[in-house]
MARZA-101671 format. One record per residue: residue number from 1; chain; x, y, z of N, C-alpha, C in turn. Coordinates in steps of 0.001 Angstrom, whole numbers, plus 500000, padded with zeros to 6 digits. Example, Ala and Ser with C-alpha at 12.3 -4.5 7.8 and 13.67 -1.06 7.14 Angstrom:
2
pos:1 unit:A n.east:513190 n.north:494310 n.up:507800 ca.east:512300 ca.north:495500 ca.up:507800 c.east:513200 c.north:496700 c.up:507800;
pos:2 unit:A n.east:512850 n.north:497750 n.up:507080 ca.east:513670 ca.north:498940 ca.up:507140 c.east:512900 c.north:500030 c.up:507870;
This chain:
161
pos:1 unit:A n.east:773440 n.north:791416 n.up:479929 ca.east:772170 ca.north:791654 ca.up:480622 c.east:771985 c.north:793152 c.up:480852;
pos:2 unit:A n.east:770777 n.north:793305 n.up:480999 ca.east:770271 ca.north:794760 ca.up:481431 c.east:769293 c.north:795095 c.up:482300;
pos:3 unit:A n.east:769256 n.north:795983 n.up:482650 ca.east:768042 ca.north:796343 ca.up:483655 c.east:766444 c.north:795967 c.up:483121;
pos:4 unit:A n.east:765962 n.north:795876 n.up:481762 ca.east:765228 ca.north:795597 ca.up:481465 c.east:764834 c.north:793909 c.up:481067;
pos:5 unit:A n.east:765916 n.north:793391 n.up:481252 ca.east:766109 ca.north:791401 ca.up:481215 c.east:765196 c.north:791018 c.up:482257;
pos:6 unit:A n.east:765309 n.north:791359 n.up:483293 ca.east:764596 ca.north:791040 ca.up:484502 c.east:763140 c.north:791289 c.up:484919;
pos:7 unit:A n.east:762583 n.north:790077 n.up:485952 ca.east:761229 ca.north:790128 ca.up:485982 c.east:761134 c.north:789915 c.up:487528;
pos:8 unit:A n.east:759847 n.north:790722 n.up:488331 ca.east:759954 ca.north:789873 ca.up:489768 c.east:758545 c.north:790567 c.up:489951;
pos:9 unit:A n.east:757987 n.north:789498 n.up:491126 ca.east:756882 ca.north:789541 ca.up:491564 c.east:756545 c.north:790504 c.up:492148;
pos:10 unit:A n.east:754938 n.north:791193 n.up:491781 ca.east:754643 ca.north:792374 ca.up:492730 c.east:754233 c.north:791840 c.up:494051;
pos:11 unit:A n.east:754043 n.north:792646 n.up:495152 ca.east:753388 ca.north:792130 ca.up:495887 c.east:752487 c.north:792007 c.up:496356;
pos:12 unit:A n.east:751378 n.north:792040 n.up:495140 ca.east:750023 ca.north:790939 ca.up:494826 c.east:750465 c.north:790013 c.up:493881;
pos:13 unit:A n.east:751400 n.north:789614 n.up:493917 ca.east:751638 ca.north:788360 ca.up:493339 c.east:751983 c.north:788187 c.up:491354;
pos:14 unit:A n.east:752010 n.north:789239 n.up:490994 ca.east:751821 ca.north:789509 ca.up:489286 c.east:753386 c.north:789900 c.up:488693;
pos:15 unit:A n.east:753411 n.north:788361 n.up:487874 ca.east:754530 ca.north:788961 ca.up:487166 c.east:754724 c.north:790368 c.up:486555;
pos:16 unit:A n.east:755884 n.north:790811 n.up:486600 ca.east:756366 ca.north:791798 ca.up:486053 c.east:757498 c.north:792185 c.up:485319;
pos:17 unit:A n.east:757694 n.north:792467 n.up:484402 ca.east:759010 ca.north:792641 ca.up:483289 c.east:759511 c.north:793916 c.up:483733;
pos:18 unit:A n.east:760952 n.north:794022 n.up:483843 ca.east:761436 ca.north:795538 ca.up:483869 c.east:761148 c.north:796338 c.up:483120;
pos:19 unit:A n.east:760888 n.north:795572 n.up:481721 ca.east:760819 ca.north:796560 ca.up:480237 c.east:759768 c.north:797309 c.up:480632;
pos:20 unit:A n.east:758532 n.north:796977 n.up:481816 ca.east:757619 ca.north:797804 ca.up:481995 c.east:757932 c.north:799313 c.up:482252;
pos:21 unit:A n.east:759281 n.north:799056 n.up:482493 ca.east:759919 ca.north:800640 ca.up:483222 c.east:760758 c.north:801419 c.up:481943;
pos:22 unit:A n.east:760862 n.north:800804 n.up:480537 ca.east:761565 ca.north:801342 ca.up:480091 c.east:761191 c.north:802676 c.up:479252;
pos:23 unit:A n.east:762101 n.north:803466 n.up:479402 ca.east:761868 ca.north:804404 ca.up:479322 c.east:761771 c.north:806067 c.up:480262;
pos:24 unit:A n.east:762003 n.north:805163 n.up:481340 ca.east:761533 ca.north:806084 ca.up:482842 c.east:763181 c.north:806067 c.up:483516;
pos:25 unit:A n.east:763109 n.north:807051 n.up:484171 ca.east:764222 ca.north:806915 ca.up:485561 c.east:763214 c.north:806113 c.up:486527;
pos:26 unit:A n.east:764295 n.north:805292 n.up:487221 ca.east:764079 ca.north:804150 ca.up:487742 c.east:765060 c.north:804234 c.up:489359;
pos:27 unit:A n.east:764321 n.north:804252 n.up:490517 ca.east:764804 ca.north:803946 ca.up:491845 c.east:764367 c.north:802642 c.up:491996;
pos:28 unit:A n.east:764882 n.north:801680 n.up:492625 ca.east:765251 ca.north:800477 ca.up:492984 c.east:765588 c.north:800078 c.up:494896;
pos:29 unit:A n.east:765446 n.north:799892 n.up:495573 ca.east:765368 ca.north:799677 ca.up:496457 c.east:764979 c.north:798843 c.up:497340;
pos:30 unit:A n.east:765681 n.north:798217 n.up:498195 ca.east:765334 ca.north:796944 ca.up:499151 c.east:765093 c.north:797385 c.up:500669;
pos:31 unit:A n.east:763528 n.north:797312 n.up:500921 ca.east:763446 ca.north:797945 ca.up:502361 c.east:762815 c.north:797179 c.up:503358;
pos:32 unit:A n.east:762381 n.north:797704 n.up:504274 ca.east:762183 ca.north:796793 ca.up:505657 c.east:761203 c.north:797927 c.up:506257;
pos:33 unit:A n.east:760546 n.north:797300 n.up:506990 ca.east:759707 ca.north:797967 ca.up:508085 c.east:760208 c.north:798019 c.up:509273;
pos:34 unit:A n.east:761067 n.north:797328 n.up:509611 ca.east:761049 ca.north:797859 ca.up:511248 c.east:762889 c.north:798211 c.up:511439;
pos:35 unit:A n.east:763342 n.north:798807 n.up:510434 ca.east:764192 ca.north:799722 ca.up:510199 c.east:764843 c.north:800935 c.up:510855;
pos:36 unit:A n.east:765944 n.north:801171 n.up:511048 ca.east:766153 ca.north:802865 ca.up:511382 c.east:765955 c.north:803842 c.up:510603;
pos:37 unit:A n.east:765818 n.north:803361 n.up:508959 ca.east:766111 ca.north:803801 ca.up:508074 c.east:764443 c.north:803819 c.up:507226;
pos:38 unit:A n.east:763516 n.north:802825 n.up:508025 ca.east:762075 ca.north:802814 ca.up:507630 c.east:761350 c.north:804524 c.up:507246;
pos:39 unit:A n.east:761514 n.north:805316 n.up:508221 ca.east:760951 ca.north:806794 ca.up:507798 c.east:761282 c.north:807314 c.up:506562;
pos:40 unit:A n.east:762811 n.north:806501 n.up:505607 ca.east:762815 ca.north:806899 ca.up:504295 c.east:761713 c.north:806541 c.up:503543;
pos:41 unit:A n.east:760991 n.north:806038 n.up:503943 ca.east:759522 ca.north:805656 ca.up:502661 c.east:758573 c.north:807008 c.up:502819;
pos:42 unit:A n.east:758828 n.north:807665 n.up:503734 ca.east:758284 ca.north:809260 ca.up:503852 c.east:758631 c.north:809636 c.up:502456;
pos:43 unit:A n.east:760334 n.north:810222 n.up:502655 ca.east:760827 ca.north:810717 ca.up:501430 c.east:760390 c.north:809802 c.up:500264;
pos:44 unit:A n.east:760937 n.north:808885 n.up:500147 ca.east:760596 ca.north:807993 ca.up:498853 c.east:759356 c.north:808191 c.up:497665;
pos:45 unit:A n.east:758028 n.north:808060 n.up:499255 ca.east:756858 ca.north:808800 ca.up:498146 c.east:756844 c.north:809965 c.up:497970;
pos:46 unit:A n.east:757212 n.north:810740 n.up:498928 ca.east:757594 ca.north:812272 ca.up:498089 c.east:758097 c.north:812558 c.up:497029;
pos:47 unit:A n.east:759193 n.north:811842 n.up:496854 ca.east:759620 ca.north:811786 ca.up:495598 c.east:758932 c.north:811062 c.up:494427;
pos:48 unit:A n.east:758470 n.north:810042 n.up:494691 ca.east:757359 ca.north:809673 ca.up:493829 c.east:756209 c.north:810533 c.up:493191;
pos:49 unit:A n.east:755757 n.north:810825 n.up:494236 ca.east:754728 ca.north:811998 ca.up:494008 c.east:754980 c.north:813189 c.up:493378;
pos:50 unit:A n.east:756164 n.north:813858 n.up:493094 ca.east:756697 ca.north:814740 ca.up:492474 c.east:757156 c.north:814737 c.up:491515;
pos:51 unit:A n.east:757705 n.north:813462 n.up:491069 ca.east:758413 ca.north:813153 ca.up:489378 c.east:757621 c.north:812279 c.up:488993;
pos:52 unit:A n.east:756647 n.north:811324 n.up:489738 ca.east:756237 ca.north:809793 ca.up:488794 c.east:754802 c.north:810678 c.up:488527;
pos:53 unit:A n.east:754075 n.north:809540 n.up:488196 ca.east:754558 ca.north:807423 ca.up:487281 c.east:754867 c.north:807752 c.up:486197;
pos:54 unit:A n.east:754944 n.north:809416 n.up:485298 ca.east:754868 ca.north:809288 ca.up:483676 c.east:756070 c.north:809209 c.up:483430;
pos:55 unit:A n.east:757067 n.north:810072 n.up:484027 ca.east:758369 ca.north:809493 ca.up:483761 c.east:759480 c.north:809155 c.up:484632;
pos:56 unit:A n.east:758781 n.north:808765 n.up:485723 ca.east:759621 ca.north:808597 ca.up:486777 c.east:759046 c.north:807482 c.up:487738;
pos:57 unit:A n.east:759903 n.north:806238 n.up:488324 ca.east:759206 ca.north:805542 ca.up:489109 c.east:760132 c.north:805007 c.up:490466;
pos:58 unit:A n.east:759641 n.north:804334 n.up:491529 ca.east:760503 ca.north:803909 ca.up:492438 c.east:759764 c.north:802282 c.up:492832;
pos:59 unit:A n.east:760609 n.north:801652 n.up:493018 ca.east:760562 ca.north:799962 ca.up:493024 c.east:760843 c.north:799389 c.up:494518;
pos:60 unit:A n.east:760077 n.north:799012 n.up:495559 ca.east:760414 ca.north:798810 ca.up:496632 c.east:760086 c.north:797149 c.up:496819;
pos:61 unit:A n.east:761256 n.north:796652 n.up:497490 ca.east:761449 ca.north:795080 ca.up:497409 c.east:761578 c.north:795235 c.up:498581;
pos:62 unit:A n.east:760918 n.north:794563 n.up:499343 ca.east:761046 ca.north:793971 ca.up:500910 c.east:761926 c.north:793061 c.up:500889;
pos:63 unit:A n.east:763045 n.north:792845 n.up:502559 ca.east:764058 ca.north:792011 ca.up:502633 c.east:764156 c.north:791621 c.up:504112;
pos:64 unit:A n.east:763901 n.north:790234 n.up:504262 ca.east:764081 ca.north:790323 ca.up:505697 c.east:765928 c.north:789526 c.up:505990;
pos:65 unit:A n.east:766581 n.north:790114 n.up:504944 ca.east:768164 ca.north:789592 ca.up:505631 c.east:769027 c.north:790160 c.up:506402;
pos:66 unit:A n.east:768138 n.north:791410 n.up:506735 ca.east:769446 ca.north:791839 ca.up:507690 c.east:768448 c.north:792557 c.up:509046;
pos:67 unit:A n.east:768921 n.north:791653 n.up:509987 ca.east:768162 ca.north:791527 ca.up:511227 c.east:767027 c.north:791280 c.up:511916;
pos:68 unit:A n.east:766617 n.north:790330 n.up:510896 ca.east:764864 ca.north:790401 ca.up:511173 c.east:764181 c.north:791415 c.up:510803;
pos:69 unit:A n.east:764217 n.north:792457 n.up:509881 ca.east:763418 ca.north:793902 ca.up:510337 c.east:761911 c.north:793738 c.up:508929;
pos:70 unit:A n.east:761989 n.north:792845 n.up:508357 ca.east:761220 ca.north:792759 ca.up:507816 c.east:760003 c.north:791223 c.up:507885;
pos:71 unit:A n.east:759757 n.north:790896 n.up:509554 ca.east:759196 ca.north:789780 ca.up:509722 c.east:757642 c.north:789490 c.up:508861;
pos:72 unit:A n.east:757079 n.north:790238 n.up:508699 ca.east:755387 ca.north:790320 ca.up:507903 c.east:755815 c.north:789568 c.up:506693;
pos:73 unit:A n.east:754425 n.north:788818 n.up:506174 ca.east:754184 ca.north:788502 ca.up:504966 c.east:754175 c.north:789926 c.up:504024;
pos:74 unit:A n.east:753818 n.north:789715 n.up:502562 ca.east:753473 ca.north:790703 ca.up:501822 c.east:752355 c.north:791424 c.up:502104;
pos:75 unit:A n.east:751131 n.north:790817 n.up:502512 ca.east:750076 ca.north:791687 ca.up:503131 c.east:750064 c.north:792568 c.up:503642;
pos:76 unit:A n.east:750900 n.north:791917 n.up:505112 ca.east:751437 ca.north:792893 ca.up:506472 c.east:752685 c.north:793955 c.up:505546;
pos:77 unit:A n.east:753407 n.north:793560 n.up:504797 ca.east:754009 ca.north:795005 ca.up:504106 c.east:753414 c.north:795878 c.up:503687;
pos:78 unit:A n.east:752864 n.north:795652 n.up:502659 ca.east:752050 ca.north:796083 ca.up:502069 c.east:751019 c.north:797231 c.up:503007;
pos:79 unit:A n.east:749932 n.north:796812 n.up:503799 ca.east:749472 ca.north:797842 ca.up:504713 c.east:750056 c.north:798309 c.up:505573;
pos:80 unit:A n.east:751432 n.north:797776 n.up:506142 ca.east:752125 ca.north:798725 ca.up:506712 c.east:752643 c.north:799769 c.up:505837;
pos:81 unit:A n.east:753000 n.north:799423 n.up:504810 ca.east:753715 ca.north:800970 ca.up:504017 c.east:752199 c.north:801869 c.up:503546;
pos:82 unit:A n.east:751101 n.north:801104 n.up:503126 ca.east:749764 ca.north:802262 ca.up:502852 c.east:749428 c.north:802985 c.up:504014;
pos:83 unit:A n.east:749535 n.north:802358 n.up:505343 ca.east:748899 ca.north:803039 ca.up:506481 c.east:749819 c.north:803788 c.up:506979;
pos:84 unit:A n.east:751139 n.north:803570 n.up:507083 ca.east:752023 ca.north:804666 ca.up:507780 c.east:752710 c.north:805582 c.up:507227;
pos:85 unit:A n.east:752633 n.north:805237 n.up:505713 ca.east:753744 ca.north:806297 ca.up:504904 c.east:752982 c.north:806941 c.up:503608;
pos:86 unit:A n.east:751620 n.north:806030 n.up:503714 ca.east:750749 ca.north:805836 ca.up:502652 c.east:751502 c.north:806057 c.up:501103;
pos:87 unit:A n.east:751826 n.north:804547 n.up:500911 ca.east:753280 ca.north:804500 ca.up:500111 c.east:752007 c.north:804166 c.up:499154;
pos:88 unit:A n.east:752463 n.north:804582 n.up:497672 ca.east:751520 ca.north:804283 ca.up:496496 c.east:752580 c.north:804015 c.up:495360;
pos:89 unit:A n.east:754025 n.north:803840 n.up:495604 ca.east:754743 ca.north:803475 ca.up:494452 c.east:754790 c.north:801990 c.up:494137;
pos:90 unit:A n.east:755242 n.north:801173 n.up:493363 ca.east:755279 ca.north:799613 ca.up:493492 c.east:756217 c.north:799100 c.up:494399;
pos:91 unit:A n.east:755560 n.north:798292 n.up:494510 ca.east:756065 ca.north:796913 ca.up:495660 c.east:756506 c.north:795645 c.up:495180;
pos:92 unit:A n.east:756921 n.north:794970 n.up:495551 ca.east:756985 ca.north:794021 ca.up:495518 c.east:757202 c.north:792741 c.up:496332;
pos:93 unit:A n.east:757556 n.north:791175 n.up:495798 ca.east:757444 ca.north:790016 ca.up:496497 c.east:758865 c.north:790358 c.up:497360;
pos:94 unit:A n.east:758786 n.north:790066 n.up:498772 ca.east:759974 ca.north:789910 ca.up:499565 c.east:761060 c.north:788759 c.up:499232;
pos:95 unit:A n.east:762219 n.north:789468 n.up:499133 ca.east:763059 ca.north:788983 ca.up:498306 c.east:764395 c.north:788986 c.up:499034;
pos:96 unit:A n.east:765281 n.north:788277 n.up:498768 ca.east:766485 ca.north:788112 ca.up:499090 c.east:767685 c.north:789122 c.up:498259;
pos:97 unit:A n.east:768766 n.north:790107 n.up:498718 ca.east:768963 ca.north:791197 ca.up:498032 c.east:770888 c.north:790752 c.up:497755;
pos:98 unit:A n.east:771016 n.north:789423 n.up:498389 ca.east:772430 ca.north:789135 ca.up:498893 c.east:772510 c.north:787507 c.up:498941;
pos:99 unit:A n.east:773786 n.north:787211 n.up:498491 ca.east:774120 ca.north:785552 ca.up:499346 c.east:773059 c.north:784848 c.up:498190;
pos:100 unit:A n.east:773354 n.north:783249 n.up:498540 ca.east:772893 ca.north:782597 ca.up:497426 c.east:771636 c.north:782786 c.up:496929;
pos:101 unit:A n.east:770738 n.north:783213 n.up:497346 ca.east:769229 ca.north:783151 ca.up:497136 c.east:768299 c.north:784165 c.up:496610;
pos:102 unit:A n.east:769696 n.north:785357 n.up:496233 ca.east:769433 ca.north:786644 ca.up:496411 c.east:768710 c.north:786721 c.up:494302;
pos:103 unit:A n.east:768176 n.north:787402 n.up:494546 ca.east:767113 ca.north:787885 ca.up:493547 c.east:768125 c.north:787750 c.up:492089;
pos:104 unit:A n.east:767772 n.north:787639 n.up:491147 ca.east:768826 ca.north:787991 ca.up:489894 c.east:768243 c.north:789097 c.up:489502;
pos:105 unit:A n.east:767969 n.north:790159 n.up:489850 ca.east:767841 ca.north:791492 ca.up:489721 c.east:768675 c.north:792604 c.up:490687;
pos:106 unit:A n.east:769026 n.north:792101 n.up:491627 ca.east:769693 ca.north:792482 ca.up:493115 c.east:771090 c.north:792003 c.up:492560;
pos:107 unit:A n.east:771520 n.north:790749 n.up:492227 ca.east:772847 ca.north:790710 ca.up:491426 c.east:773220 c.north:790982 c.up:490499;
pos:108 unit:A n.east:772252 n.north:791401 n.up:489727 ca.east:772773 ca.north:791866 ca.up:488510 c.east:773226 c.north:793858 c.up:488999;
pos:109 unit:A n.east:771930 n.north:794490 n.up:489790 ca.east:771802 ca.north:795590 ca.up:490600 c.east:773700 c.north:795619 c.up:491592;
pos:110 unit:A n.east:773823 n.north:794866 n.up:492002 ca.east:774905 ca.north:794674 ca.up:493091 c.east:776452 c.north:794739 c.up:491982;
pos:111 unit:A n.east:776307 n.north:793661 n.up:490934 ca.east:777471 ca.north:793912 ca.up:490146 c.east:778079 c.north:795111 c.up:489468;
pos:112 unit:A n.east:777303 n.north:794946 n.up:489082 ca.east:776933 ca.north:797115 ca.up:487715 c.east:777467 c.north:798387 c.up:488841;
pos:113 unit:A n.east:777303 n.north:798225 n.up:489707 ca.east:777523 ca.north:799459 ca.up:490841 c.east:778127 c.north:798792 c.up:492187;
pos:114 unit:A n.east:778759 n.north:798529 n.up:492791 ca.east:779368 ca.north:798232 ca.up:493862 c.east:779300 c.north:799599 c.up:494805;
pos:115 unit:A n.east:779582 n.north:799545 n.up:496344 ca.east:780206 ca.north:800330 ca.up:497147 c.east:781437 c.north:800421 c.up:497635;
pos:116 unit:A n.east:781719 n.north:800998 n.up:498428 ca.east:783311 ca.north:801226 ca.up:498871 c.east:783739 c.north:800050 c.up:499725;
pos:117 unit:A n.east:782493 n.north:799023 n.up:500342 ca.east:782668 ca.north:797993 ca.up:501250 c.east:782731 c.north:796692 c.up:499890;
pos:118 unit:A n.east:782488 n.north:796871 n.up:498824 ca.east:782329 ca.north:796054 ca.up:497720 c.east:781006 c.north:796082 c.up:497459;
pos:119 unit:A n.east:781096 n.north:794618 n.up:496223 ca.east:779362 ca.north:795086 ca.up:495865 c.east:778697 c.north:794666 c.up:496374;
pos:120 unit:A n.east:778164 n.north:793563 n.up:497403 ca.east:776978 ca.north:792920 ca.up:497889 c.east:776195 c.north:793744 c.up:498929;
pos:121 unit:A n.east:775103 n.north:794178 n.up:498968 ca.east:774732 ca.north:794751 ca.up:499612 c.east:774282 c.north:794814 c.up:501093;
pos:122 unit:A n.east:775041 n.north:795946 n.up:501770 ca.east:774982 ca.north:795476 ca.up:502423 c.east:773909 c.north:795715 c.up:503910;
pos:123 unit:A n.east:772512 n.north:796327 n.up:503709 ca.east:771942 ca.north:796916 ca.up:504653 c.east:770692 c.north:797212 c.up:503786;
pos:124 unit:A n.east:769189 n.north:797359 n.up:504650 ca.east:768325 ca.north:798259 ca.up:504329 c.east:768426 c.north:799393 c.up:503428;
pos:125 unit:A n.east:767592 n.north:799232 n.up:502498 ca.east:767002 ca.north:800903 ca.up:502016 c.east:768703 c.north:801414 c.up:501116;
pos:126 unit:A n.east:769386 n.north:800208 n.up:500749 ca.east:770255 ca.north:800143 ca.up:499571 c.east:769437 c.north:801147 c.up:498297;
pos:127 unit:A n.east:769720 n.north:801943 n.up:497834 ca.east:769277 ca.north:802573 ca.up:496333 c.east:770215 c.north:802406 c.up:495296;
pos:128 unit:A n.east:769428 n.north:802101 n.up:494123 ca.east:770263 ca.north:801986 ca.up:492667 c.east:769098 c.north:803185 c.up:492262;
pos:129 unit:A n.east:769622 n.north:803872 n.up:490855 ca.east:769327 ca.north:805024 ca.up:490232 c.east:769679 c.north:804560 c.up:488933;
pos:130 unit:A n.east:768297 n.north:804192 n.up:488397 ca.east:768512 ca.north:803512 ca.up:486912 c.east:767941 c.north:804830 c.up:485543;
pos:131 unit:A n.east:768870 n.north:804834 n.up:484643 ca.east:768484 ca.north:806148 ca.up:483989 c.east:767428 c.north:805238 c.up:483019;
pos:132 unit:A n.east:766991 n.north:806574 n.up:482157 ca.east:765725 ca.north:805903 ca.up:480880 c.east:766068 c.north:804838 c.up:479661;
pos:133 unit:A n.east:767581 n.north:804697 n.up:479755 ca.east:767980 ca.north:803555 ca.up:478997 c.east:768031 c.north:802151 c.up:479206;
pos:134 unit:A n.east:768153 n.north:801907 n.up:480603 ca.east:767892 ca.north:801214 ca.up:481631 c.east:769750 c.north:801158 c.up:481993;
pos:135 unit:A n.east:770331 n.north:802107 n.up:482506 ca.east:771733 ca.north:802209 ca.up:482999 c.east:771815 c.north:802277 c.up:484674;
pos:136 unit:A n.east:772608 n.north:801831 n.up:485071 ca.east:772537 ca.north:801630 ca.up:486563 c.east:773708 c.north:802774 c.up:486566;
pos:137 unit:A n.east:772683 n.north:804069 n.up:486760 ca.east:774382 ca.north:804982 ca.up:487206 c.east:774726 c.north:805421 c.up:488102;
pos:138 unit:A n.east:773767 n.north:804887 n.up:488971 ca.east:774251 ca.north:805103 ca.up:490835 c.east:773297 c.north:804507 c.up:492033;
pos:139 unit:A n.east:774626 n.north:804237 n.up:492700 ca.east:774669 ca.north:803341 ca.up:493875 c.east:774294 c.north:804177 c.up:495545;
pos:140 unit:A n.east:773422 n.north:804363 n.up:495973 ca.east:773081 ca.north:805462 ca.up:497262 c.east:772962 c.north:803970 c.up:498665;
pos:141 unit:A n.east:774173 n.north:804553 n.up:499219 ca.east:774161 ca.north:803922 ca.up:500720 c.east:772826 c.north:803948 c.up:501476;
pos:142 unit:A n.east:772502 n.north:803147 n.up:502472 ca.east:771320 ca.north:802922 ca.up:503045 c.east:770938 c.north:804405 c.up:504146;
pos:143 unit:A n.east:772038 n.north:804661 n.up:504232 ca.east:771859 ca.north:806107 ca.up:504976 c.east:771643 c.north:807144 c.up:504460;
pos:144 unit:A n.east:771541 n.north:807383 n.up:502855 ca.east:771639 ca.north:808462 ca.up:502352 c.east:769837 c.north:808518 c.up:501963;
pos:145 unit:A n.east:769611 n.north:809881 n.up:502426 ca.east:768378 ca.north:810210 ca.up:502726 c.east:767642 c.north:810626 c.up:501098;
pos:146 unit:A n.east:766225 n.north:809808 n.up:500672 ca.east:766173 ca.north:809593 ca.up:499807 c.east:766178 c.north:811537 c.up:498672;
pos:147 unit:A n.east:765975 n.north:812319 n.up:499766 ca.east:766134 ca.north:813888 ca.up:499353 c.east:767818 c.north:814104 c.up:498507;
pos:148 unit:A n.east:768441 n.north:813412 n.up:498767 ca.east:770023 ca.north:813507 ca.up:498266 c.east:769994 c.north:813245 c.up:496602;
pos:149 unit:A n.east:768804 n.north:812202 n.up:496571 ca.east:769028 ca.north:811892 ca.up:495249 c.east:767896 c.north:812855 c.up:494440;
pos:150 unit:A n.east:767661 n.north:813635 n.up:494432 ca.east:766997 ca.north:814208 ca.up:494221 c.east:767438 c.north:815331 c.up:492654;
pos:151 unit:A n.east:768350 n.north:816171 n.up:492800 ca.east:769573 ca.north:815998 ca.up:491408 c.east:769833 c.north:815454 c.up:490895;
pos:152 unit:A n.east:770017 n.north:814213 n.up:490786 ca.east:770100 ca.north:813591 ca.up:490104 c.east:769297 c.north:812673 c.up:489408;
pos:153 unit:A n.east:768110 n.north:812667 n.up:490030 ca.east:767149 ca.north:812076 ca.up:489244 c.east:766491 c.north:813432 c.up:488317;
pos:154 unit:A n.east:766773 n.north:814664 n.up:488895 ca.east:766230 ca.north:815638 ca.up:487665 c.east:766705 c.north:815620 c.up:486458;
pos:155 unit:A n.east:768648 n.north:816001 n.up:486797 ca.east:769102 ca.north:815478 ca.up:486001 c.east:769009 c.north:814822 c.up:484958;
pos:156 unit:A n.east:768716 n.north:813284 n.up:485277 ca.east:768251 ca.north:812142 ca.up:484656 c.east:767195 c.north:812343 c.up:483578;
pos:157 unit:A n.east:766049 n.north:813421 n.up:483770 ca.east:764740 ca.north:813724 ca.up:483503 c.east:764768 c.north:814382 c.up:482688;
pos:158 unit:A n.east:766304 n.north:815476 n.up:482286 ca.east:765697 ca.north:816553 ca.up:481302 c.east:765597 c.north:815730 c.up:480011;
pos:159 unit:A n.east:764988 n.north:816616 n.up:478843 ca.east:765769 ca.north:816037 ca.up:478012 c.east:766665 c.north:815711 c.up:477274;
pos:160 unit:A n.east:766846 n.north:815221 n.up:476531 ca.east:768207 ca.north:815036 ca.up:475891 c.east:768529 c.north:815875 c.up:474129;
pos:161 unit:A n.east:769436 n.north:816425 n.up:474917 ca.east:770092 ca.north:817531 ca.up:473310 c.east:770296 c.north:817268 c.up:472333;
């Protein structure tokens, strides 16, 4: 399997193929609104806004498994991230990121890259860093502020020799 095997709902409801991404550096991410870690969708579209959509994109999956912090439907996500962070990268259907129910994009995401606690993930605002081949070549803790990855997605960007 690969990063591009996989398909998941936006959140207006529209299938979507990874292959849509191929070709691009690719952020991945499972977030929440009522978070400690919520003000990373600041950074996030910053970063969006600075490298995307032509060759660069970021993928935000809502999760309400770890503590309630994501109680809203997709709607209520959805205008919460336009009105407070005025997030314009893709979204998607709220999803399960862990444990039996958890997305087959999130396990396939969770296997390929593990953390130091193992691989299942374990918190908000988890980042994977998928290069233009569709390679999962890094794993960013929920604390690491989305500015960190920032090298490495340039990195990712030049071209190739």
């Amino acid at each position: 399997m690969k990063f591009y095997d996989f398909e998941a709902m936006t959140i207006d409801g529209e299938k979507v193929s990874m292959e849509t991404y191929e070709g691009k550096v690719v952020v991945v991410v499972n977030t929440a609104s009522k978070c400690g870690f919520t003000p990373q969708y600041q950074g996030l579209e910053k970063i969006y806004k600075q490298y995307g959509p032509e060759k660069f994109v970021i993928l935000g999956f809502p999760c309400d498994q770890f503590a309630h912090q994501e109680p809203g439907n997709n709607e209520d996500i959805k205008n919460f991230c336009e009105i407070n962070y005025g997030v314009t990268f893709p979204l998607f259907d709220k999803i399960d990121v862990k444990g039996e129910h958890a997305h087959p994009l999130f396990k396939y995401l969770s296997k390929e890259k593990g953390s130091l606690l193992g691989s299942e993930i374990k918190w908000n605002f988890t980042k994977f860093l998928i290069d233009a081949e569709g390679n999962v070549v890094k794993r960013y803790a929920p604390s690491t502020p989305p500015e960190k990855m920032i090298l490495a997605i340039e990195k990712l960007l030049q071209p190739k020799v």
